[in-house]
ZASE-770290 format. One record per residue (C-alpha): x negated, y, z; residue in one letter. Coordinates in steps of 0.05 Angstrom, whole numbers, padded with zeros to 5 digits, always signed. Layout:
<vexnus>
XYZa/...
</vexnus>
This chain:
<vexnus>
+00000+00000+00000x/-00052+00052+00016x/-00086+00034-00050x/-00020+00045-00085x/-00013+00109-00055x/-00087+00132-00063x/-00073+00114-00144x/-00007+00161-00145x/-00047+00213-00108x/-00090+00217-00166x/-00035+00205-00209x/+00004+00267-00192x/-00067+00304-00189x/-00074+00294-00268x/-00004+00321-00292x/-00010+00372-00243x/-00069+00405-00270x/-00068+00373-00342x/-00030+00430-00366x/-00062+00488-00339x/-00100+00520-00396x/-00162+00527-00398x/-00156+00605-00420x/-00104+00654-00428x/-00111+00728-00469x/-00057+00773-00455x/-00044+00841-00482x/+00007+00889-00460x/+00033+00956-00472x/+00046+01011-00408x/+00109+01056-00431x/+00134+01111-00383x/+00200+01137-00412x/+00193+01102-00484x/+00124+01126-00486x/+00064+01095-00497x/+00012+01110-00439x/-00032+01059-00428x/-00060+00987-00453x/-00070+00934-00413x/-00119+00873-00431x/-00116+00812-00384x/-00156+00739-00385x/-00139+00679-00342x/-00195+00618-00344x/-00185+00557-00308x/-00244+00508-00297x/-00258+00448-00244x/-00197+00473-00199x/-00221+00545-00195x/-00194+00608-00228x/-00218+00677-00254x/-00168+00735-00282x/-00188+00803-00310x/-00142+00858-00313x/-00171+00921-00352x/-00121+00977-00361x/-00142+01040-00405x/-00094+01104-00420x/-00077+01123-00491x/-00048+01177-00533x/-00056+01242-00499x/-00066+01214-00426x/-00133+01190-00464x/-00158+01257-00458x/-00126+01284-00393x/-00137+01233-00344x/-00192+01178-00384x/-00193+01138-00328x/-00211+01054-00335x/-00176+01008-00280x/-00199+00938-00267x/-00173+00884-00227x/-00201+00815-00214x/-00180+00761-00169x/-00222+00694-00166x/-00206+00632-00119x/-00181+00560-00117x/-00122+00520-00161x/-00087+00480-00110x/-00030+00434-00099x/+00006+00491-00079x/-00013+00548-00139x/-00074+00596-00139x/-00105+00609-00075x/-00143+00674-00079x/-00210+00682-00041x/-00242+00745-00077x/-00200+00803-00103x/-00228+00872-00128x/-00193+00932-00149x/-00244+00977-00188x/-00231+01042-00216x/-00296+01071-00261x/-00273+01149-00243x/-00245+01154-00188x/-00274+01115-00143x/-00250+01136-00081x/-00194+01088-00090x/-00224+01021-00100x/-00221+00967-00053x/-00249+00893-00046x/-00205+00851+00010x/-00231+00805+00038x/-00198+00734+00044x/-00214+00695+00109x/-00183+00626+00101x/-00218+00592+00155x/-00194+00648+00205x/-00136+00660+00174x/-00158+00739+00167x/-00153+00791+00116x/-00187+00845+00111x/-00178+00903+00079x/-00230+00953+00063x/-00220+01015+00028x/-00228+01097+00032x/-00187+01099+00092x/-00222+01044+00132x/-00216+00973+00156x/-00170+00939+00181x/-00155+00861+00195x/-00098+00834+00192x/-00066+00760+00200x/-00063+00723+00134x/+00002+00683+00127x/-00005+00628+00087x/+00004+00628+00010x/-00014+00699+00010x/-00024+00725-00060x/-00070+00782-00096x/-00017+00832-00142x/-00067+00785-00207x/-00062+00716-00183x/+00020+00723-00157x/+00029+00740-00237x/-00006+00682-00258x/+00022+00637-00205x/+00076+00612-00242x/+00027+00586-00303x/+00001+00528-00250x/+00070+00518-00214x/+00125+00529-00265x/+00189+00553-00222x/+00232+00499-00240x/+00295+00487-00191x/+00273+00546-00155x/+00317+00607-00139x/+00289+00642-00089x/+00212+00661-00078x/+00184+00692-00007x/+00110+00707-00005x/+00058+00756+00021x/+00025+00796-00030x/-00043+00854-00023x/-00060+00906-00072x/-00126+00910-00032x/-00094+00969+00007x/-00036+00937+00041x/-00009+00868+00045x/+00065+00861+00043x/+00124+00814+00044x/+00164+00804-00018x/+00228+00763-00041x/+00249+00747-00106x/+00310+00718-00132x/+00313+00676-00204x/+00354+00670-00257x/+00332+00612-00313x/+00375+00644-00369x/+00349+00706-00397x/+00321+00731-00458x/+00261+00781-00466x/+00253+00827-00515x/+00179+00847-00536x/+00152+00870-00609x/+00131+00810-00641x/+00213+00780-00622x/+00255+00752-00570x/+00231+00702-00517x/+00266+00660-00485x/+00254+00674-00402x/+00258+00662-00335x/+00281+00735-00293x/+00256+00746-00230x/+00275+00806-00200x/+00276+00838-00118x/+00339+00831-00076x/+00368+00906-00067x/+00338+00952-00015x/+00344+01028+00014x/+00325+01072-00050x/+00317+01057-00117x/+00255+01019-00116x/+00254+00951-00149x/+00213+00903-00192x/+00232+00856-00245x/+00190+00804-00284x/+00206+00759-00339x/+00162+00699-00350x/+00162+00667-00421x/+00187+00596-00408x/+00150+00570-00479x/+00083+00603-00459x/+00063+00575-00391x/+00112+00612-00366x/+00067+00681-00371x/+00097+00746-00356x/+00129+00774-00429x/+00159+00834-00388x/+00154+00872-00324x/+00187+00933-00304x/+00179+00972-00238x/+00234+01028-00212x/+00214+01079-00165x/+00251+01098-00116x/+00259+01169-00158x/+00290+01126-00201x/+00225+01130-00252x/+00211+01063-00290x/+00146+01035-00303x/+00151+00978-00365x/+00090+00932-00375x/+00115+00895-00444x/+00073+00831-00482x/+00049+00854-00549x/-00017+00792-00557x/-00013+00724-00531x/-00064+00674-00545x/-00070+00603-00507x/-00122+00556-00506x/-00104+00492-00475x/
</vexnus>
């Protein structure tokens, strides 16, 4: 019996990872209003149960010349039974760089750290705690099925927060190169406006197509998938 179960153990290990691919290039456009601001490049790589993303965001048009500003995020760590399990996460901005930040993540202790501008500070790390990189890529390791509800912690490197999302498996997405067929997620109301919504192509590793984030002035923020390309 315990060599049966030792051979499903390493059973389930294989399907579990055999889909992850081994690299993932995602471009998106950043439009404020219907315009175009802002370009955002992202690369996922998955090797021997550990991952690496890359977030590069650059303005365009005329924010190109008033505020030429380069953002980069990167979040490294483990691939687990349970999703991406981020040890290293670094928020890197090549102007201003007052604002970056490099959290720390303390798994042993079960301590984060968070060290930026305004100082440190540790705080307890709840587990499944994700970086704002590797909770978007989550989803390409553990596809959400016969889920409708997600709770998890989640740092920006500045703060680490709870957050709740409900599901719904029937949606459609529309980007520039067509309509994909998606899975919604999208935050339970609260006080103000403020409210984020994400829709995960359910043909493409279930990577995010869409993402859209409302102020609480009401403003929206929409991140939309113009580039895809997978390598298994």
């Amino acid at each position: 019996m315990r060599a049966l179960y030792a051979l499903l153990l390493v059973c389930f290990s294989t399907l579990t990872f055999a889909e992850i691919p081994s690299r993932i290039e995602a471009t998106y456009d950043v439009l404020s209003r219907g315009v175009r601001m802002g370009v955002v490049k992202e690369v996922f790589t998955y090797s021997d149960f550990r991952y690496r993303i890359e977030s590069v965001t650059k303005p365009v048009g005329l924010l190109s010349l008033f505020q030429p500003e380069t953002i980069v995020f990167t979040s490294e760590g483990e691939v687990t039974q349970e999703g991406l399990r981020p040890i290293k996460f670094t928020h890197h901005r090549v102007r201003d760089t007052s604002r970056n930040n490099r959290p720390q993540f303390d798994r042993t202790h079960n301590e984060l750290t968070l060290n930026d501008p305004s100082g440190v500070r540790e705080l307890l790390l709840p587990p499944g705690t994700q970086d704002r990189l590797s909770m978007m890529y989550q989803f390409a390791v553990i596809p959400p099925y016969g889920k409708l509800e997600f709770k998890f912690y989640m740092t920006n490197g500045s703060k680490l927060e709870a957050y709740r999302y409900q599901l719904h498996p029937q949606q459609t997405a529309e980007v520039p190169f067509g309509s994909i067929r998606s899975y919604y997620l999208y935050t339970l109301p609260q006080h103000g406006a403020w409210k984020s919504e994400i829709w995960l192509a359910v043909e493409h590793n279930f990577v995010p197509c869409k993402i859209v984030l409302t102020e609480d002035s009401g403003d929206k923020l929409v991140q939309v998938l113009t580039a895809l390309n997978i390598v298994p």
